[in-house]
C-alpha positions in Angstrom: 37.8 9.2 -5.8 34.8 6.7 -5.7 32.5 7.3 -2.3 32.4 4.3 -0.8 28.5 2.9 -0.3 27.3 1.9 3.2 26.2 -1.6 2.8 24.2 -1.8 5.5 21.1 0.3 3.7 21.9 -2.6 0.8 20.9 -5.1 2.9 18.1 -2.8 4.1 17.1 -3.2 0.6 17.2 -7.4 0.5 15.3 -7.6 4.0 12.5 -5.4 2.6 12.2 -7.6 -0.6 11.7 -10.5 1.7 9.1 -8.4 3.6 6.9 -7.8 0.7 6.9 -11.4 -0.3 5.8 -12.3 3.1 3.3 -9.6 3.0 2.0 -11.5 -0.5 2.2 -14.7 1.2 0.1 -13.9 4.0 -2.1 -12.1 1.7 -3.0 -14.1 -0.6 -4.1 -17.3 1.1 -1.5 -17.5 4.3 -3.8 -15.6 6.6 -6.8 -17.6 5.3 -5.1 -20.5 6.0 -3.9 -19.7 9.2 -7.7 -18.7 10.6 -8.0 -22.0 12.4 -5.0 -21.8 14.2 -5.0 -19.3 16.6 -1.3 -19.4 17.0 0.1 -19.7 13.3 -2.6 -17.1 13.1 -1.4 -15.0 15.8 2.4 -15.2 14.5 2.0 -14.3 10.9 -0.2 -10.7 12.2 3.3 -10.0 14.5 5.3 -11.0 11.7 3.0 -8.9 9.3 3.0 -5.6 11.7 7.0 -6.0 11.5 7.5 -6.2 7.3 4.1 -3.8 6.5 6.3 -0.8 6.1 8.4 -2.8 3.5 7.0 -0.5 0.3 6.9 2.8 2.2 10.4 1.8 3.0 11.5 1.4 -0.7 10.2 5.2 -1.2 12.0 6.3 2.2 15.0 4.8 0.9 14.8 6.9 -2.4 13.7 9.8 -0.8 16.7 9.8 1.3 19.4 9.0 -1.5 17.7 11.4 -4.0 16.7 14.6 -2.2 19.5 15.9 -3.6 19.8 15.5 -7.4 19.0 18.4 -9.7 18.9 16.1 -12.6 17.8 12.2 -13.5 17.6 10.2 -16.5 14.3 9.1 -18.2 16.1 6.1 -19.4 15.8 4.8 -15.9 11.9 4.5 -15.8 12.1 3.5 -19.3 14.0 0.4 -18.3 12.0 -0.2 -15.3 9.0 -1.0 -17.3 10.2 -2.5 -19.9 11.7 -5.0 -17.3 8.6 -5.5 -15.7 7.1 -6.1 -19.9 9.7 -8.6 -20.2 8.7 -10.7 -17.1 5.3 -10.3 -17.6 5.5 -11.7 -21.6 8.2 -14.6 -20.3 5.9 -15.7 -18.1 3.0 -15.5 -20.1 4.8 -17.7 -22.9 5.7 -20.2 -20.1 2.0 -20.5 -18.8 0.9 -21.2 -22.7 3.5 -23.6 -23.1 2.8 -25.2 -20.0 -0.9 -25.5 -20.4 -1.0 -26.1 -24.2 -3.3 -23.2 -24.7 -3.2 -21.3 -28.2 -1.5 -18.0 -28.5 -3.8 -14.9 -28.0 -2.5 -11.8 -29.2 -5.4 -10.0 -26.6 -4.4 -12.0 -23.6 -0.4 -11.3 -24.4 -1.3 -7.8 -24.6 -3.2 -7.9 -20.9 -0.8 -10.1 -19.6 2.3 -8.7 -20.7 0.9 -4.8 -19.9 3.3 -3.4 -16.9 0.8 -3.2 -14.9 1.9 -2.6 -11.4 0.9 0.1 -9.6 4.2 0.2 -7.5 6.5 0.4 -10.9 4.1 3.1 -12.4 3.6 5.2 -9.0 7.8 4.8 -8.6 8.5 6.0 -12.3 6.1 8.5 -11.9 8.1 9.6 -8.9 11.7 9.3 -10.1 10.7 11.8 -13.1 9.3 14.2 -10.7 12.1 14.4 -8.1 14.2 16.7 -9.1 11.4 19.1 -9.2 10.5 18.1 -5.8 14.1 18.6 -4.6 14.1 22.4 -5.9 11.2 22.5 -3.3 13.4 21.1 -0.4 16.7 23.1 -1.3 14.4 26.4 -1.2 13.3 25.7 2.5 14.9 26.1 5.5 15.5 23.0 8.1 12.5 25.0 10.0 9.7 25.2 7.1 10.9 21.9 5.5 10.1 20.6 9.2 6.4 22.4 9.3 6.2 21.0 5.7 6.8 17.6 6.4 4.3 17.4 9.4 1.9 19.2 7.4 1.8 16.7 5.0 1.5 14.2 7.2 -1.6 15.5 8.8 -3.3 16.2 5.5 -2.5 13.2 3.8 -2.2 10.5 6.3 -3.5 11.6 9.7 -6.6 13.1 8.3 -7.6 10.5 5.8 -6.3 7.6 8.4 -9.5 9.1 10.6 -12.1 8.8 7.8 -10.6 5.1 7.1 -11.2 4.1 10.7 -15.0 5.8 10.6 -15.7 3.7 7.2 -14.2 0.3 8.7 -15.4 0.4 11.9 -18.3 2.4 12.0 -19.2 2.2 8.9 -19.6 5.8 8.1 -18.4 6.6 4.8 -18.1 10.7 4.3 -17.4 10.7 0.4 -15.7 14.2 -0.1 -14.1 14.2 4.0 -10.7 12.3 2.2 -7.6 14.2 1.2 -6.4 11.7 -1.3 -8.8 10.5 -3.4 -12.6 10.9 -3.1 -13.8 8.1 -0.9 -10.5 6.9 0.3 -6.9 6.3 0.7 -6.7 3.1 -1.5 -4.8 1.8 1.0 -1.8 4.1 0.4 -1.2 2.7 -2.9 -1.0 6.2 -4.3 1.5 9.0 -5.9 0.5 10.9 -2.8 1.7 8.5 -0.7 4.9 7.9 -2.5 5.8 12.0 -2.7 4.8 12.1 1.6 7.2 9.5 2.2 9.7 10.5 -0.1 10.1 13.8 1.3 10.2 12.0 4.9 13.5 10.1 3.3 14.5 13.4 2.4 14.0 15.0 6.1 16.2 12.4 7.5 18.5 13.0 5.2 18.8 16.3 6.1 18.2 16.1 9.9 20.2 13.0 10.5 19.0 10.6 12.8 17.3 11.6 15.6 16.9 8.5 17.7 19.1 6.2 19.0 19.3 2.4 17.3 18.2 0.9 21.0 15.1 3.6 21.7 14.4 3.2 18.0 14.1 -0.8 18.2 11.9 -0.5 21.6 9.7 2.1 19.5 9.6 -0.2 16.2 9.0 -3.5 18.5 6.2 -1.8 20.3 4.4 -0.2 17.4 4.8 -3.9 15.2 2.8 -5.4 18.1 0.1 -2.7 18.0 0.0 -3.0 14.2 -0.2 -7.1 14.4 -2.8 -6.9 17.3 -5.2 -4.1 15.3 -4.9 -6.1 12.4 -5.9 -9.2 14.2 -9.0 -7.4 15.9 -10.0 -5.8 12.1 -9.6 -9.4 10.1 -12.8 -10.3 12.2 -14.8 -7.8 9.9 -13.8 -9.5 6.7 -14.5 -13.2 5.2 -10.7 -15.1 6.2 -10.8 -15.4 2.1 -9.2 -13.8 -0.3 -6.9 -10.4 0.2 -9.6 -8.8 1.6 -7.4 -7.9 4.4 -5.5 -5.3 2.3 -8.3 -3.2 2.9 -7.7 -3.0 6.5 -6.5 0.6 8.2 -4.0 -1.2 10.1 -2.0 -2.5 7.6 -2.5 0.7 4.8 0.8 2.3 3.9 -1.2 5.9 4.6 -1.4 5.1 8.1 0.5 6.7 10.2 2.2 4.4 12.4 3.5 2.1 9.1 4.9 5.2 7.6 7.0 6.0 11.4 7.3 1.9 11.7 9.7 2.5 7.7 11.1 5.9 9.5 12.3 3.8 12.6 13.9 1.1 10.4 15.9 3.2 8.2 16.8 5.5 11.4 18.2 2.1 12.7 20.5 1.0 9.3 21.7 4.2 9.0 23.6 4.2 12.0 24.5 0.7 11.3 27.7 1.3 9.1 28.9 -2.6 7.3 31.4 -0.3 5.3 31.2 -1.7 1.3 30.7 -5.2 0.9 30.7 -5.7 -2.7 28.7 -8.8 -1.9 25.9 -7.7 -0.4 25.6 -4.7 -2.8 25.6 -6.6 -5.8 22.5 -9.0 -4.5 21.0 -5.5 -3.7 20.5 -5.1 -7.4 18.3 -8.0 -7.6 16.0 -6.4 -5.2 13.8 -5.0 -7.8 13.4 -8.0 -9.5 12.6 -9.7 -6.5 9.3 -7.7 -6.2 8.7 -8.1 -9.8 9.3 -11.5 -10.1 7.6 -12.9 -6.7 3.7 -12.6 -7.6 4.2 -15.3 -10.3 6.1 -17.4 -7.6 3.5 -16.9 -5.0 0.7 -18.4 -7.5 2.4 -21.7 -7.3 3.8 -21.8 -3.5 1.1 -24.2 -1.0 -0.7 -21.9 1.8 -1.6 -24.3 3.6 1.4 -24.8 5.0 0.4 -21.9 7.2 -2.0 -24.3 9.0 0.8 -26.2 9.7 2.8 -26.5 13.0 4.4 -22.6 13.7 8.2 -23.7 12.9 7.2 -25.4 10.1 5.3 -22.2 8.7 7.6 -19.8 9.6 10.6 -22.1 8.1 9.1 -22.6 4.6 7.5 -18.4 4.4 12.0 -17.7 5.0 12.9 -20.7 3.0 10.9 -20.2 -0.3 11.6 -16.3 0.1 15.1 -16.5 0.6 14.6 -19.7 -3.1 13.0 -16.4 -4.7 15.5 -13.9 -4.4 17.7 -16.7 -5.2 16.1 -17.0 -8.1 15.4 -13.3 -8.9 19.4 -12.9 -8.4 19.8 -14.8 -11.4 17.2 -13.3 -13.3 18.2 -10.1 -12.5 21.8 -10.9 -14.1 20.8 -12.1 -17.2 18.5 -8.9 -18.0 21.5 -7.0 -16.8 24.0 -8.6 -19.3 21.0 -8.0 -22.2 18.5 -5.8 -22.2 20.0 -3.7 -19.3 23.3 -3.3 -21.4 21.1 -2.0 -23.6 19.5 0.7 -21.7 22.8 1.6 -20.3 24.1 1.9 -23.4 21.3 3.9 -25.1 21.2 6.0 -21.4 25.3 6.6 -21.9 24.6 8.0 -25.4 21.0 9.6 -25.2 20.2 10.3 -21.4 17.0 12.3 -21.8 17.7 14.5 -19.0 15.2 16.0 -17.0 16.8 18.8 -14.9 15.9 21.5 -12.7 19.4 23.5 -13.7 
């Protein structure tokens, strides 16, 4: 008998698309424009501190679906970057088109290169779960819990510190990190990734803990601290540029994103839609929304964030909500064609990596 799919961590999925591209927007020019208006400034850091977690919360999510698998497919990564190849090359055949510029076999090549960290660090991941399963199956609930906050001290705690000594204080230990030498990069790491996979896997195994109401209170209250330390840190960089990213507050290593992603998903799980075929079909596209969105976001206007707070806040929902839109339909044309494909070659030749 098919096991019916709760929905409700579907949509999860959708909503956390839509926070990366508001992450994006914000990043690359809505903050900047915002910097003269202390409100529309003010409102996109709140609305930032609630949608930062968004990538830690794609790896939760994983985390908490795969912990148990003793076997995956390599045909899976495989497609995953040839999907972001194919975007990449589109577009870059649209832009030359568009601009009348001759072909360049060297700027195909750099432009049509998968490079994304998220896709790389994700693939990187997938391979390597069922081997980080084993580890989880061989603990028991006790160690896996003295595991999980060990890691969490060593790799996120720990190095947080040494972020907040080099931003504020500027005081830069080289060596004192746990992640690379002279930082966290922001949390754009594999470490990263295998902490907060294995924090999808606790609550997997643990269940939640929390109540939906005390965990809402906890995530409202932690958003606001996020938004407000972000606000105070933006006053040490130029409002240019995505300097911002280099902010502690808003690093997917810090702490309180990676409990702000471990609050939301406490909250969907014990939200149960049943199985709407609907909402788990436009789930699908969710990948292709963060693939597809950077190329989007080069062309959307920013300054629309200096405009009147509705107004802002209306067009950031409105072209995010035209993007997945788009990405939906995107999504179904590589899955009729190149992802028949891989499913095909994945049906015959699965390249299984297994732990059995």
């Amino acid at each position: 008998m098919k096991q019916e799919r709760n929905s409700s961590i579907e949509l999860l999925r959708i909503i956390a698309a839509l926070g990366v591209f508001i992450i994006h927007y914000n990043g690359t020019g809505g903050f900047a424009e915002a910097a003269g208006h202390a409100a529309n400034h003010w409102v996109l850091f709140m609305l930032e501190g609630l949608v930062i977690c968004a990538v830690d919360l794609f790896v939760m999510v994983s985390g908490y679906f795969m912990s148990h698998r003793t076997s995956v497919s390599a045909i899976k990564p495989i497609d995953l970057m040839f999907q972001t190849f194919i975007f990449a090359a589109i577009y870059y055949f649209v832009t030359v088109a568009l601009q009348t510029s001759p072909l360049s076999v060297r700027d195909f090549v750099m432009a049509a290169m998968p490079a994304n960290y998220y896709v790389m660090f994700y693939c990187v991941l997938f391979l390597i779960a069922p081997f980080l399963n084993r580890v989880i199956e061989n603990l028991s609930d006790k160690k896996f819990s003295q595991m999980v906050w060990l890691l969490l001290f060593i790799f996120s705690f720990w190095p947080t510190l040494f972020d907040i000594l080099q931003q504020y204080k500027g005081i830069a230990w080289n060596g004192m990190w746990t992640i690379t030498r002279s930082g966290t990069s922001s949390g754009q790491n594999i470490v990263n990734f295998v902490l907060v996979y294995f924090i999808g896997a606790y609550l997997r195994r643990r269940g939640p803990r929390l109540g939906v109401s005390q965990s809402i209170i906890c995530l409202a209250l932690i958003s606001f601290v996020l938004g407000l330390a972000q606000s105070h840190a933006f006053a040490f960089f130029p409002p240019e540029g995505d300097a911002y990213i280099y902010s502690v507050p808003f690093s997917y290593a810090n702490p309180l994103v990676i409990l702000e992603a471990y609050l939301v998903l406490n909250i969907f799980l014990q939200i149960n839609l049943g199985e709407k075929p609907i909402i788990n079909r436009v789930a699908r596209a969710a990948f292709t929304m963060y693939l597809l969105h950077p190329y989007i976001m080069r062309y959307l206007d920013k300054t629309t964030a200096s405009a009147n707070v509705f107004t802002m806040l209306l067009y950031i929902v409105g072209t995010g909500v035209a993007c997945y839109i788009f990405s939906i339909f995107a999504w179904f044309l590589y899955d009729k064609t190149f992802g028949k494909i891989f499913a095909d070659i994945g049906a015959k030749h699965p390249l299984i990596i297994s732990t059995k």
